[in-house]
PDB file as gemmi writes it, atoms N, CA and C in Angstrom:
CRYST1    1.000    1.000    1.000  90.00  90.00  90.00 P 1                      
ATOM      1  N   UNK A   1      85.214  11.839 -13.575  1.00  0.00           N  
ATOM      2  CA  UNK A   1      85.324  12.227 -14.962  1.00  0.00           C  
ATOM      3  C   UNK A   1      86.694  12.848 -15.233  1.00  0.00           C  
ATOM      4  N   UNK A   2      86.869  12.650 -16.200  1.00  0.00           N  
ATOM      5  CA  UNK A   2      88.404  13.014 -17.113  1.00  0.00           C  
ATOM      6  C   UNK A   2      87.916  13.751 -18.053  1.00  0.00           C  
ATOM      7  N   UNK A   3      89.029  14.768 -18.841  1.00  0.00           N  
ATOM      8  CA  UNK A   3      89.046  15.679 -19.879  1.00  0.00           C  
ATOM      9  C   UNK A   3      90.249  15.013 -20.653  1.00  0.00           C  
ATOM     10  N   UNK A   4      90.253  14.241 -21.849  1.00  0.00           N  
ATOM     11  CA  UNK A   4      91.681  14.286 -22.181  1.00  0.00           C  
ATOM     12  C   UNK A   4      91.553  15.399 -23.835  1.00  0.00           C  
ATOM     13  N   UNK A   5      92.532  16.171 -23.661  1.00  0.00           N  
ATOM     14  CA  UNK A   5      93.139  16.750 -24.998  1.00  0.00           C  
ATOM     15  C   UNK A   5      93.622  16.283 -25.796  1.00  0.00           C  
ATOM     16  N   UNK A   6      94.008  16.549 -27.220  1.00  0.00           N  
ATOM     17  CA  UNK A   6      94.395  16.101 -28.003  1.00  0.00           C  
ATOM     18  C   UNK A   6      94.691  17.439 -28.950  1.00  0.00           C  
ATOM     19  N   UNK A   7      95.914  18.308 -28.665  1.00  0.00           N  
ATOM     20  CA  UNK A   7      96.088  19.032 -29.377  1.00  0.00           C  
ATOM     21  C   UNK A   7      97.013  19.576 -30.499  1.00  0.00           C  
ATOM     22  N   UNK A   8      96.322  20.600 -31.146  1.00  0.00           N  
ATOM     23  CA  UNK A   8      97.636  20.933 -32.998  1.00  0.00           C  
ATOM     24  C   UNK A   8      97.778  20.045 -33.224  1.00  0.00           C  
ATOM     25  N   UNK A   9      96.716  19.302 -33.633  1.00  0.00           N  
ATOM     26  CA  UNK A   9      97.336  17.685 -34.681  1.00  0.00           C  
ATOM     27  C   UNK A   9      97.198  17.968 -35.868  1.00  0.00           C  
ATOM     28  N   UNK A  10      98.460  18.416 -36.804  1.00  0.00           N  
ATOM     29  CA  UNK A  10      98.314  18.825 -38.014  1.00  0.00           C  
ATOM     30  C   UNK A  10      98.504  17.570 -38.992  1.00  0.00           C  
ATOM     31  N   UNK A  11      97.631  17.523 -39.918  1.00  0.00           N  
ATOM     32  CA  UNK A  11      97.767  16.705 -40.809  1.00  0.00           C  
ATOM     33  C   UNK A  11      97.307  16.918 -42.540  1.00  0.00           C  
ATOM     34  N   UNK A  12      97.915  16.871 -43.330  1.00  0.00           N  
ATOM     35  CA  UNK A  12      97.405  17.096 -44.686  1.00  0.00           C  
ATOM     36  C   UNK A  12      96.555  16.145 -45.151  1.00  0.00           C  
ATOM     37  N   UNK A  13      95.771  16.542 -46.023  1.00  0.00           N  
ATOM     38  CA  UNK A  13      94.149  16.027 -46.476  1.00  0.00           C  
ATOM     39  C   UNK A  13      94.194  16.690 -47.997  1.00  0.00           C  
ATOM     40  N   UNK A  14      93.354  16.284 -48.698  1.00  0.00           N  
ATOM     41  CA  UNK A  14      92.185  17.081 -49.720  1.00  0.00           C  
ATOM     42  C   UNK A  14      91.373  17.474 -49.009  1.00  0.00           C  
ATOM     43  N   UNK A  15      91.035  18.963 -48.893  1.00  0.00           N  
ATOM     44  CA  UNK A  15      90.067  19.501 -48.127  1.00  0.00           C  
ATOM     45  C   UNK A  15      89.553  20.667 -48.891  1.00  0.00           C  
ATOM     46  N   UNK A  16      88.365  20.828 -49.663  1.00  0.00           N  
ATOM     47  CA  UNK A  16      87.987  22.055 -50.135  1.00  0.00           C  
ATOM     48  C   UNK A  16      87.036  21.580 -51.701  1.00  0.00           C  
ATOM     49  N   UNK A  17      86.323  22.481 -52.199  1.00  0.00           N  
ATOM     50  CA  UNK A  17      86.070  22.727 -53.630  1.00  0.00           C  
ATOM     51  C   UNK A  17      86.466  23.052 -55.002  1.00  0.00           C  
ATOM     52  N   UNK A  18      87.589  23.602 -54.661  1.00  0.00           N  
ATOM     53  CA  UNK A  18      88.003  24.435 -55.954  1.00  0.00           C  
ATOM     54  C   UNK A  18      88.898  23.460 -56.378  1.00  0.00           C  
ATOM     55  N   UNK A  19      89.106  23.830 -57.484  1.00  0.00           N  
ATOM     56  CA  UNK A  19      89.988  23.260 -58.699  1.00  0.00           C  
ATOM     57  C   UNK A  19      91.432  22.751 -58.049  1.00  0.00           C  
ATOM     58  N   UNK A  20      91.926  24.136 -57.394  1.00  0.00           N  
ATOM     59  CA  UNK A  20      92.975  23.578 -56.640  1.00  0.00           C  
ATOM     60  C   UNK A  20      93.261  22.770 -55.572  1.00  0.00           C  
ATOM     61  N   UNK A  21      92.158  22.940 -55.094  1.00  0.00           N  
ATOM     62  CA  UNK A  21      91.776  22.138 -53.819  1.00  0.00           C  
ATOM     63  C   UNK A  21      91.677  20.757 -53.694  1.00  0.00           C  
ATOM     64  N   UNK A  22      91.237  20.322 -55.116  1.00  0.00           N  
ATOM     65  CA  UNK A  22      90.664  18.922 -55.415  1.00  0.00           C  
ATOM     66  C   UNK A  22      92.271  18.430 -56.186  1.00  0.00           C  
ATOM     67  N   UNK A  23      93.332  19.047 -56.256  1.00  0.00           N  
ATOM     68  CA  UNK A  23      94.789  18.324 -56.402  1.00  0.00           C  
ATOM     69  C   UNK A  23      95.527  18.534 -55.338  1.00  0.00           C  
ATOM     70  N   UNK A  24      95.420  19.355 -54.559  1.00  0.00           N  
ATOM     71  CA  UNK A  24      96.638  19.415 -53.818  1.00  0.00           C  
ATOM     72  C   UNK A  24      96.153  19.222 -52.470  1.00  0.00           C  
ATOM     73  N   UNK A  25      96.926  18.500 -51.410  1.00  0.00           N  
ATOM     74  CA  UNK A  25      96.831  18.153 -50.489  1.00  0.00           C  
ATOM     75  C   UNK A  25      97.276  19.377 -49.747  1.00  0.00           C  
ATOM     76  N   UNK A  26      96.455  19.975 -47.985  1.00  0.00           N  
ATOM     77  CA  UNK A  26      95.767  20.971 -47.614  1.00  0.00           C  
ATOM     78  C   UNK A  26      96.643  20.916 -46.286  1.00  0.00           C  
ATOM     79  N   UNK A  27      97.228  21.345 -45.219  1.00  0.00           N  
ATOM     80  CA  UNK A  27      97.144  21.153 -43.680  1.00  0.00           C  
ATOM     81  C   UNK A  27      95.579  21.575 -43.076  1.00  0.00           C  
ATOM     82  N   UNK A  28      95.640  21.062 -42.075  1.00  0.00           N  
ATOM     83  CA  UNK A  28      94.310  20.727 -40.991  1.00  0.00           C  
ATOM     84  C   UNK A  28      95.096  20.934 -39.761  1.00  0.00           C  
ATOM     85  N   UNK A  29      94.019  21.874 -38.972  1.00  0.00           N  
ATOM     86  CA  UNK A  29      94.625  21.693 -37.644  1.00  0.00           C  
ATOM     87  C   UNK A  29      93.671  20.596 -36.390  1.00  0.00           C  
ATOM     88  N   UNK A  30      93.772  19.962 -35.689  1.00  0.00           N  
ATOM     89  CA  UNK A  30      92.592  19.351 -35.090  1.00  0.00           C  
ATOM     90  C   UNK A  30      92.917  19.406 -33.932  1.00  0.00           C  
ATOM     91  N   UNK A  31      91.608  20.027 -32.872  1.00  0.00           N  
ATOM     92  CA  UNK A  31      91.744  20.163 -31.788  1.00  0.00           C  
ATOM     93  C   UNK A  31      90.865  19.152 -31.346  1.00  0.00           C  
ATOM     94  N   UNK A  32      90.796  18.123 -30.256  1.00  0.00           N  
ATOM     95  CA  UNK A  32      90.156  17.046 -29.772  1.00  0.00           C  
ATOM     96  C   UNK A  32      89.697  17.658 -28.319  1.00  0.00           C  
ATOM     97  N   UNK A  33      88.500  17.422 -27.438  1.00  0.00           N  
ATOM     98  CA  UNK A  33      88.483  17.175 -26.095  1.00  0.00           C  
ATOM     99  C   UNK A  33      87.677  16.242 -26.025  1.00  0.00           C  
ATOM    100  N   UNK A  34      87.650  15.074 -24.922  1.00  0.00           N  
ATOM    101  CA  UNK A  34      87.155  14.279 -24.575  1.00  0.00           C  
ATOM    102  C   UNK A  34      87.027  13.665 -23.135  1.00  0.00           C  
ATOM    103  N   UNK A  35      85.884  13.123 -23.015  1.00  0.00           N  
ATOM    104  CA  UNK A  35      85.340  13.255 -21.655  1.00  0.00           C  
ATOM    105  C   UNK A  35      84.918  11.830 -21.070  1.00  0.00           C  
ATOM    106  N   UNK A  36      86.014  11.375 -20.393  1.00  0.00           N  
ATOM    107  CA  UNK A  36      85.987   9.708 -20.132  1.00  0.00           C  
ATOM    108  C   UNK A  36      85.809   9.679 -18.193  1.00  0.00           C  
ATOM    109  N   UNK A  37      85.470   8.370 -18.260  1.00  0.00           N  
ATOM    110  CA  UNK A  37      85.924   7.662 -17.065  1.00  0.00           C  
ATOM    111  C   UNK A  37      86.770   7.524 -16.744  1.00  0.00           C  
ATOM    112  N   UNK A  38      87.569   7.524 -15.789  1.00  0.00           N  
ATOM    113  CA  UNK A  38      88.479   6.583 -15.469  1.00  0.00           C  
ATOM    114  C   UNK A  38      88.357   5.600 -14.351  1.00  0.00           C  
ATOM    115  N   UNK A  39      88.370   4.340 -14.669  1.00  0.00           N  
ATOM    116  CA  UNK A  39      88.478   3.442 -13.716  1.00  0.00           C  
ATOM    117  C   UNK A  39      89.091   3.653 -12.693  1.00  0.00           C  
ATOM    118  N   UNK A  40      88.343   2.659 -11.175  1.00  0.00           N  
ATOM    119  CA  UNK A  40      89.350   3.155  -9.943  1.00  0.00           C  
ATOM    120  C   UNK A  40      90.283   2.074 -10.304  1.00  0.00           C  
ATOM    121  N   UNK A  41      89.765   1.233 -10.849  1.00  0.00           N  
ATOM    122  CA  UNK A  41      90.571  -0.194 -10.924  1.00  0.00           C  
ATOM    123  C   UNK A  41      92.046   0.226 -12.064  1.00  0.00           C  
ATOM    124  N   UNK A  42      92.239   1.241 -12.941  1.00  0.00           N  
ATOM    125  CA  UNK A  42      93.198   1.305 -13.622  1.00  0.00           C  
ATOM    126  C   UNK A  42      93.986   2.735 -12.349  1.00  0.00           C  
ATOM    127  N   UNK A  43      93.537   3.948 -12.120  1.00  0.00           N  
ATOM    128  CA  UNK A  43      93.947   4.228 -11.078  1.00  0.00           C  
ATOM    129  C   UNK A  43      94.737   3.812  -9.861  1.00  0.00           C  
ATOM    130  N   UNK A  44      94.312   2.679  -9.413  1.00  0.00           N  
ATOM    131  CA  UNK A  44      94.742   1.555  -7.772  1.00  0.00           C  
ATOM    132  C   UNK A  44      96.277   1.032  -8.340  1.00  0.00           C  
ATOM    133  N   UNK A  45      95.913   0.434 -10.135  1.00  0.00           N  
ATOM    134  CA  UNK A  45      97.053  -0.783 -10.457  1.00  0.00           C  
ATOM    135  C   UNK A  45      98.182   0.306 -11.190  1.00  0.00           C  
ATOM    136  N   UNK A  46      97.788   1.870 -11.397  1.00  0.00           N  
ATOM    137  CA  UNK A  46      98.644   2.389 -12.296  1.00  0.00           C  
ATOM    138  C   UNK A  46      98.831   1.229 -13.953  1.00  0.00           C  
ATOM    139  N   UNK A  47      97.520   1.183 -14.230  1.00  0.00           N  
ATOM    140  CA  UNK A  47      97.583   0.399 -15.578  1.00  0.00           C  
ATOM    141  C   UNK A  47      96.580   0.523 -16.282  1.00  0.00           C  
ATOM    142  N   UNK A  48      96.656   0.612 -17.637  1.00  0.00           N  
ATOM    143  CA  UNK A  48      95.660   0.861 -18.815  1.00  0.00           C  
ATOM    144  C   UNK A  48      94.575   0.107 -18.552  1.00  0.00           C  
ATOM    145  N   UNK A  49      93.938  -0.152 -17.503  1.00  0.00           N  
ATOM    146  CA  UNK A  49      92.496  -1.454 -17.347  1.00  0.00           C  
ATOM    147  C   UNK A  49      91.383  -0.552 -17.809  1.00  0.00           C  
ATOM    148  N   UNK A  50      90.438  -0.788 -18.617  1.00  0.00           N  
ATOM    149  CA  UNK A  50      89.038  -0.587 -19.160  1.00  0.00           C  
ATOM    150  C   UNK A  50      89.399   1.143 -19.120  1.00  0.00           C  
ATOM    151  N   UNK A  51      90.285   1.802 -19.823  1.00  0.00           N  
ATOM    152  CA  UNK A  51      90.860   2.641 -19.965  1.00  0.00           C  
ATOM    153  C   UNK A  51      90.371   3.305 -21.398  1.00  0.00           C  
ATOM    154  N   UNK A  52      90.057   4.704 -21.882  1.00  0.00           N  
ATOM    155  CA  UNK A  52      89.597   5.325 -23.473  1.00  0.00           C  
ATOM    156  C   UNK A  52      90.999   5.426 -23.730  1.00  0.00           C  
ATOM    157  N   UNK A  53      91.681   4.710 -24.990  1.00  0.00           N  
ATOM    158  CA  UNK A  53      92.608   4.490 -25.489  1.00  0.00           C  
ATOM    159  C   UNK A  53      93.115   5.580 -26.342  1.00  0.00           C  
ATOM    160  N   UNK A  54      93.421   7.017 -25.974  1.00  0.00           N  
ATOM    161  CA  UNK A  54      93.367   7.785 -26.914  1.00  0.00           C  
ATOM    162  C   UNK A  54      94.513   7.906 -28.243  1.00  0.00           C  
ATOM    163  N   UNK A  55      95.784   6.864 -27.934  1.00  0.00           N  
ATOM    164  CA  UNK A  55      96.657   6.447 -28.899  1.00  0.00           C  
ATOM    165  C   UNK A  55      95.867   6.023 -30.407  1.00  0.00           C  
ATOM    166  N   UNK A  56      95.156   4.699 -29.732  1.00  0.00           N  
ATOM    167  CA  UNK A  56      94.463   4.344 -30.725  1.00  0.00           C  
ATOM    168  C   UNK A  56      93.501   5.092 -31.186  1.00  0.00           C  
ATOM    169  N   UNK A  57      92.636   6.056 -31.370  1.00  0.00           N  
ATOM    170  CA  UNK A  57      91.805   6.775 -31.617  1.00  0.00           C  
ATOM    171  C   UNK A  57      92.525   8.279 -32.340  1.00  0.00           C  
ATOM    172  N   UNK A  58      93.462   8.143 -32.343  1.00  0.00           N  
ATOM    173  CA  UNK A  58      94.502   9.563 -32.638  1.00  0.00           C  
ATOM    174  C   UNK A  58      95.090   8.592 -34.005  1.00  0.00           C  
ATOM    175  N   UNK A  59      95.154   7.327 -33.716  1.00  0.00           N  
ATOM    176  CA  UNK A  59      95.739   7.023 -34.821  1.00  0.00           C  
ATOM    177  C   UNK A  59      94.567   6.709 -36.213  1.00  0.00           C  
ATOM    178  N   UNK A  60      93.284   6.439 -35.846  1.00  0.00           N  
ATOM    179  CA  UNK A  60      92.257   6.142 -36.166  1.00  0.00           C  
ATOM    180  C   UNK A  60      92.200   7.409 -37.685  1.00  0.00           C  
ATOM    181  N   UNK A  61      91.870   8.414 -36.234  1.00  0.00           N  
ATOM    182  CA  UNK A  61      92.108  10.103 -36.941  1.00  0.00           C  
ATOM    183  C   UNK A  61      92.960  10.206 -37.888  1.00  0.00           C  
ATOM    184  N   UNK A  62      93.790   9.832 -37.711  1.00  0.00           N  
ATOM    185  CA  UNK A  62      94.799  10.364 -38.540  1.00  0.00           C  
ATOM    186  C   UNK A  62      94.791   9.869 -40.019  1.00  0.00           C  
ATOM    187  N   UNK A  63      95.062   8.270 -40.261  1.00  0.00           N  
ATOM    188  CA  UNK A  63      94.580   7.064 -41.135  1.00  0.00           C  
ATOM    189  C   UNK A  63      93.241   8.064 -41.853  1.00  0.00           C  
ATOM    190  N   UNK A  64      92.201   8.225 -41.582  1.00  0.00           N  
ATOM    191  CA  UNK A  64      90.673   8.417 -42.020  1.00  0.00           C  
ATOM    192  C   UNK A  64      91.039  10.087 -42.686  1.00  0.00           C  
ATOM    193  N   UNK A  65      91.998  10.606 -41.969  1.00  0.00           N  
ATOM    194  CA  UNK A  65      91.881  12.443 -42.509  1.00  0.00           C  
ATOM    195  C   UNK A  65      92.784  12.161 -43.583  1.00  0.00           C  
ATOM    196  N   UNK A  66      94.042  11.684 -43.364  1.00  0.00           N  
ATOM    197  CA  UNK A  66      94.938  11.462 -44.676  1.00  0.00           C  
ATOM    198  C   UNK A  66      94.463  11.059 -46.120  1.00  0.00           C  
ATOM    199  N   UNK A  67      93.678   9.811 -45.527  1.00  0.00           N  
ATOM    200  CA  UNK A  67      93.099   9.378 -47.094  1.00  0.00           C  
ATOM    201  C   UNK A  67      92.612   9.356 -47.573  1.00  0.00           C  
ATOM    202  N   UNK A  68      91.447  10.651 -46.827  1.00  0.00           N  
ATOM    203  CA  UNK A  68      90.250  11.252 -47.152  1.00  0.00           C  
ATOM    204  C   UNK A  68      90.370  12.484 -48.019  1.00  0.00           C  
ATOM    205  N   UNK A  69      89.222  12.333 -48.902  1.00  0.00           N  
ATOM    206  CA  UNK A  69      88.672  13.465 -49.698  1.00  0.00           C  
ATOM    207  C   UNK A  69      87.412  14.411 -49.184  1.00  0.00           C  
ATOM    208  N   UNK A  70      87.477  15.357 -48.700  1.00  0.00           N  
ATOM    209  CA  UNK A  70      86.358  16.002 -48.069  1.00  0.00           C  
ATOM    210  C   UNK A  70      86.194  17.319 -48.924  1.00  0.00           C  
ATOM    211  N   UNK A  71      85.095  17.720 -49.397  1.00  0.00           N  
ATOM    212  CA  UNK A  71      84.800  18.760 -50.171  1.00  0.00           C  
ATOM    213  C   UNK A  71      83.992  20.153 -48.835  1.00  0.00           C  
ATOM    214  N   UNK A  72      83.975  19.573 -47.838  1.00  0.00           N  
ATOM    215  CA  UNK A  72      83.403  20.495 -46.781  1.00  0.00           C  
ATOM    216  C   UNK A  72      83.875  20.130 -45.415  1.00  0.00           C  
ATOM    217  N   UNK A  73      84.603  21.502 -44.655  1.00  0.00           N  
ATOM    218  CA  UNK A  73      85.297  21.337 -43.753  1.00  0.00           C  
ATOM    219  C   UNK A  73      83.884  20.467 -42.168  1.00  0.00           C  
ATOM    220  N   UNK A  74      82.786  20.756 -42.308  1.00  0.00           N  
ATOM    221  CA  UNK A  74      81.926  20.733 -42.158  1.00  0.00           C  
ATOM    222  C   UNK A  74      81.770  18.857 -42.179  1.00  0.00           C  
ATOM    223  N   UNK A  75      81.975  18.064 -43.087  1.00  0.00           N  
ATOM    224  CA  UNK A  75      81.716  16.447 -43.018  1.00  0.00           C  
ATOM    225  C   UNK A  75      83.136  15.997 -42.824  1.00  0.00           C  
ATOM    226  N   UNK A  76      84.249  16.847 -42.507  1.00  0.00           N  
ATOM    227  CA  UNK A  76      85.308  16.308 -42.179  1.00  0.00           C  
ATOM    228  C   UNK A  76      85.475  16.114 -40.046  1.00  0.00           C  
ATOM    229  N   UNK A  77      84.761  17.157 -39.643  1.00  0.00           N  
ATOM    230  CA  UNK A  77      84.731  17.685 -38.679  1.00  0.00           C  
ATOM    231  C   UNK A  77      83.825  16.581 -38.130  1.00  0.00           C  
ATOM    232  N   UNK A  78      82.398  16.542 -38.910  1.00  0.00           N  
ATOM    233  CA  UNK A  78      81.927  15.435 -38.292  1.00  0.00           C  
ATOM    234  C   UNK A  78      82.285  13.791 -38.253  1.00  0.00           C  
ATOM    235  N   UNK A  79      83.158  13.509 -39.382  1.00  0.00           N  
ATOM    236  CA  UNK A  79      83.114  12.178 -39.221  1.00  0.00           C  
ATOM    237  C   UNK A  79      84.376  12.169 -38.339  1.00  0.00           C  
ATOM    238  N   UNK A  80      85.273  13.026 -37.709  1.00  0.00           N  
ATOM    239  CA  UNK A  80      86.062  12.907 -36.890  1.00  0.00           C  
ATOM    240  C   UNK A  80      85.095  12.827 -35.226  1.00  0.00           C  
ATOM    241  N   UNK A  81      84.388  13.292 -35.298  1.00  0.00           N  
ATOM    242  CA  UNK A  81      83.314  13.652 -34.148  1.00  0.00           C  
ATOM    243  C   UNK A  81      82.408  11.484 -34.395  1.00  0.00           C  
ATOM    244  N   UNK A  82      82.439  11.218 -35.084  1.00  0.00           N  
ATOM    245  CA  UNK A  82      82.044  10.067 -35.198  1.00  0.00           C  
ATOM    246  C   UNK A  82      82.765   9.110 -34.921  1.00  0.00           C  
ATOM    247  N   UNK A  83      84.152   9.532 -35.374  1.00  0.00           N  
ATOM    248  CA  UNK A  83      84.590   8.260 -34.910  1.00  0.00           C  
ATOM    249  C   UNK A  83      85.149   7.823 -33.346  1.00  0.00           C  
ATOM    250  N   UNK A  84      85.376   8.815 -32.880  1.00  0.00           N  
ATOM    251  CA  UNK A  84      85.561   9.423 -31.445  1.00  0.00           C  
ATOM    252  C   UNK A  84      83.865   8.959 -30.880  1.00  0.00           C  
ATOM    253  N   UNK A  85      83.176   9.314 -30.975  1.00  0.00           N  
ATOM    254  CA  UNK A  85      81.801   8.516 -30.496  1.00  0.00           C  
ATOM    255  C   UNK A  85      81.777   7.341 -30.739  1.00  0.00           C  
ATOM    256  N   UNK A  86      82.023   6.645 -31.230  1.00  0.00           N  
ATOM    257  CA  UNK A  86      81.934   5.048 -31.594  1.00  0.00           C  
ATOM    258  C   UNK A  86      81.988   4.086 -30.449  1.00  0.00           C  
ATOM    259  N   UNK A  87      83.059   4.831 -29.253  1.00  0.00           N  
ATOM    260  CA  UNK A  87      83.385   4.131 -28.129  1.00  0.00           C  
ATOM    261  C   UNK A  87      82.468   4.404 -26.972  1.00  0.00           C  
ATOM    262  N   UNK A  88      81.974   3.737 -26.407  1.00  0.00           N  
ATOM    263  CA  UNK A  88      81.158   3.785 -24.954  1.00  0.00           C  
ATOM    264  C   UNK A  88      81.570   4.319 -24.122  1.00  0.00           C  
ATOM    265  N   UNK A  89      83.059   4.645 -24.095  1.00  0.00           N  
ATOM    266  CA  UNK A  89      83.721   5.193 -23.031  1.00  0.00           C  
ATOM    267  C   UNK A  89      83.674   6.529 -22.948  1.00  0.00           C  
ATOM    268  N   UNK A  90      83.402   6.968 -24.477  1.00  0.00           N  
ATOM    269  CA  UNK A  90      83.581   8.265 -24.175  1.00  0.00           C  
ATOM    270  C   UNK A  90      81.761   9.079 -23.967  1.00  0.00           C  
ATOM    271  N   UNK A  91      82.033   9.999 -22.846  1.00  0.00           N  
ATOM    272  CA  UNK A  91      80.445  10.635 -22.645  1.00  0.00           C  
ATOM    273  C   UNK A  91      80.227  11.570 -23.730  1.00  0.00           C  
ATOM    274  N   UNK A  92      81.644  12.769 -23.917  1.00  0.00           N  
ATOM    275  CA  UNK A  92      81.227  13.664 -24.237  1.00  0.00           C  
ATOM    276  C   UNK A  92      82.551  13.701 -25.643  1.00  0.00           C  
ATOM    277  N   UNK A  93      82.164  14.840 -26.375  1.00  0.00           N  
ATOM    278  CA  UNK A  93      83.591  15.159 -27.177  1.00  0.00           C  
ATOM    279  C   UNK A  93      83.125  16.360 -27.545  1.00  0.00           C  
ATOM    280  N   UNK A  94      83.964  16.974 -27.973  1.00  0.00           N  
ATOM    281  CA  UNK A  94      84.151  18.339 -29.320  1.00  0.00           C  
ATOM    282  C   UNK A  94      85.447  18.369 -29.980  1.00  0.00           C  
ATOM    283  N   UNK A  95      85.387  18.674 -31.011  1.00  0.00           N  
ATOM    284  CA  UNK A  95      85.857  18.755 -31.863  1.00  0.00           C  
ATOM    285  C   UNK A  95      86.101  19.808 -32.791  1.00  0.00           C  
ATOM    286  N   UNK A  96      87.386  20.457 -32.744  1.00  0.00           N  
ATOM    287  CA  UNK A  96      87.217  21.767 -33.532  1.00  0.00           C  
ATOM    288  C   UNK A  96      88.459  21.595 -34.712  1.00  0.00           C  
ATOM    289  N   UNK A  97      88.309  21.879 -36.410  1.00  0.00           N  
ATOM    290  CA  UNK A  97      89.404  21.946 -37.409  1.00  0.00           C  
ATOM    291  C   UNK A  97      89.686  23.449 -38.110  1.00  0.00           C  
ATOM    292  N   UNK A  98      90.514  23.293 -37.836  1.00  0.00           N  
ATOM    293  CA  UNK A  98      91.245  24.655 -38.455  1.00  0.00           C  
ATOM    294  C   UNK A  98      91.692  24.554 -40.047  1.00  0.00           C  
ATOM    295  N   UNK A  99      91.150  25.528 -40.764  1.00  0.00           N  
ATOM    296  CA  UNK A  99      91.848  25.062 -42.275  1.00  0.00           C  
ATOM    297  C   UNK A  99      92.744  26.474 -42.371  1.00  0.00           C  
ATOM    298  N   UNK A 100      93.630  26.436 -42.104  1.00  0.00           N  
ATOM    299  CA  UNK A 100      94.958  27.324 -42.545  1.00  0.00           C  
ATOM    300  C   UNK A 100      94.768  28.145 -43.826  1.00  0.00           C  
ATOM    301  N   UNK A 101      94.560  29.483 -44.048  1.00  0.00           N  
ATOM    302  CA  UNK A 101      94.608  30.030 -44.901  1.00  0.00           C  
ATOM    303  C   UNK A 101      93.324  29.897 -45.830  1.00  0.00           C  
ATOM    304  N   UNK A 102      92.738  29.629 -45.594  1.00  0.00           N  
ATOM    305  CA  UNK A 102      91.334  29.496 -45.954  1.00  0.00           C  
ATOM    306  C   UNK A 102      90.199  30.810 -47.186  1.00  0.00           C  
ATOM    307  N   UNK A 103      90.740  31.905 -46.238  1.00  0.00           N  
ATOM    308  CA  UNK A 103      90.418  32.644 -46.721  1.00  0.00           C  
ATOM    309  C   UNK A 103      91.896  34.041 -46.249  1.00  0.00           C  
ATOM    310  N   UNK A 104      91.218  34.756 -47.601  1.00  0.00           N  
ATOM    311  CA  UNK A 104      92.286  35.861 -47.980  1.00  0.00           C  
ATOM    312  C   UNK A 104      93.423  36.413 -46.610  1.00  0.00           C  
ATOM    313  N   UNK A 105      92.604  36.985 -46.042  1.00  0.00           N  
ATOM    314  CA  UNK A 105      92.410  37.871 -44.758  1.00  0.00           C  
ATOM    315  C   UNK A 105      92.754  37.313 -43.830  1.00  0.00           C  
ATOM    316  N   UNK A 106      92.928  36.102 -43.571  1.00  0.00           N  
ATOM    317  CA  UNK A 106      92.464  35.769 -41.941  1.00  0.00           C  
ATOM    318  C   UNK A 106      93.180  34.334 -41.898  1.00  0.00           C  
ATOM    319  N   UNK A 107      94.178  34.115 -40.288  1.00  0.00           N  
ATOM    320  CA  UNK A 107      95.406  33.386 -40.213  1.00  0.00           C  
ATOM    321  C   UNK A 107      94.352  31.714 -40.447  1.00  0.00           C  
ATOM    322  N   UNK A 108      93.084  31.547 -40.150  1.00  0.00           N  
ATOM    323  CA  UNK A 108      92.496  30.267 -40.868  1.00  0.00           C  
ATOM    324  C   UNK A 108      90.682  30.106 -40.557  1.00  0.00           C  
ATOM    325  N   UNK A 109      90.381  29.283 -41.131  1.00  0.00           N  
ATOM    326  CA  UNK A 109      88.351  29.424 -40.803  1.00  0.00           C  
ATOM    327  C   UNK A 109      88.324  27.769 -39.780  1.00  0.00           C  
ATOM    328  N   UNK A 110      88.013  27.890 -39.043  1.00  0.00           N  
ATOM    329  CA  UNK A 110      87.625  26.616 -38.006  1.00  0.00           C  
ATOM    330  C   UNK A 110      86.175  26.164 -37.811  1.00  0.00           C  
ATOM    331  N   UNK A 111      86.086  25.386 -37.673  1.00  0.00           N  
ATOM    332  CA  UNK A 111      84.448  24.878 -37.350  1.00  0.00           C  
ATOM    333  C   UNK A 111      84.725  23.957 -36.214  1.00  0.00           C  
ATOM    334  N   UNK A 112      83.652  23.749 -35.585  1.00  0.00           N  
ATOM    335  CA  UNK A 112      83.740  22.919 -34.173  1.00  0.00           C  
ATOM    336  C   UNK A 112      82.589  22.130 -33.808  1.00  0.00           C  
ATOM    337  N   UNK A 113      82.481  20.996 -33.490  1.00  0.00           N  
ATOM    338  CA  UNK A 113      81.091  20.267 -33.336  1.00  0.00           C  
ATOM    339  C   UNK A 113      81.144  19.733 -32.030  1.00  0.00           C  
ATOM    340  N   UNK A 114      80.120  19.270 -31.182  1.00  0.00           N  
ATOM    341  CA  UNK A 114      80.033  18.297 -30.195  1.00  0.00           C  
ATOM    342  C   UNK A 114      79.083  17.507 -29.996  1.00  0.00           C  
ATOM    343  N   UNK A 115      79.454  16.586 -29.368  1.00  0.00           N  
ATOM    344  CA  UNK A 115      78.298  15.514 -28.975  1.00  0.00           C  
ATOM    345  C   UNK A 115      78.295  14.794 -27.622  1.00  0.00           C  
ATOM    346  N   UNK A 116      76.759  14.923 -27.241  1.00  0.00           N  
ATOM    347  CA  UNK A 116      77.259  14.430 -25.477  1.00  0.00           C  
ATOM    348  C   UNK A 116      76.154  12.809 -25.204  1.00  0.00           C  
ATOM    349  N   UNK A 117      76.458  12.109 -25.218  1.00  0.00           N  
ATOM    350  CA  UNK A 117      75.627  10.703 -24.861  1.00  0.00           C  
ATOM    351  C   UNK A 117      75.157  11.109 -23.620  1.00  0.00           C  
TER     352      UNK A 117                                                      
END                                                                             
């Protein structure tokens, strides 16, 4: 088993309820872990063989948060947690988003989900 990271992937979104929220585009922070195989057969050849592609899946993320409208940090979190499950390869994930400034007080509010096949 493998752990791969995927970390501070900041990206702007519509993210929130309020008036302002619903015009102006937001930063997101996204923390990824994920929990793969690795082939002995990509190991032996030093080559991407039956390998969790995390390029493609980062780019996936990215595409889906940008051009998304999410009114709850909460269905943003999960459909990132979804699409990261989609693949067989992966056993496990979590997923944690940071919304920057969120509230008054405090440097941002995060939520975090996981899922283990």
């Amino acid at each position: 088993m493998a752990i791969i990271r995927i970390k501070n992937l900041l990206i702007r979104t519509y993210i929130g309820f309020n008036p302002d929220e619903l015009l102006n585009k937001q930063d997101v922070m996204i923390n990824i872990e994920i929990e793969t195989e690795i082939p002995d057969s990509a190991m032996n050849a030093d080559e991407p063989l039956d390998i969790f592609d995390y390029k493609t899946i980062t780019k996936k993320i990215i595409v889906h948060v940008q051009e998304g409208r999410f009114k709850l940090l909460e269905v943003l979190t999960k459909n990132i947690l979804d699409l990261i499950m989609k693949s067989d390869k992966v056993k496990w994930a979590r997923v944690e988003v940071d919304k920057p400034h969120a509230l008054r007080f405090a440097e941002s509010v995060s939520l975090e989900m996981e899922c283990r096949r």
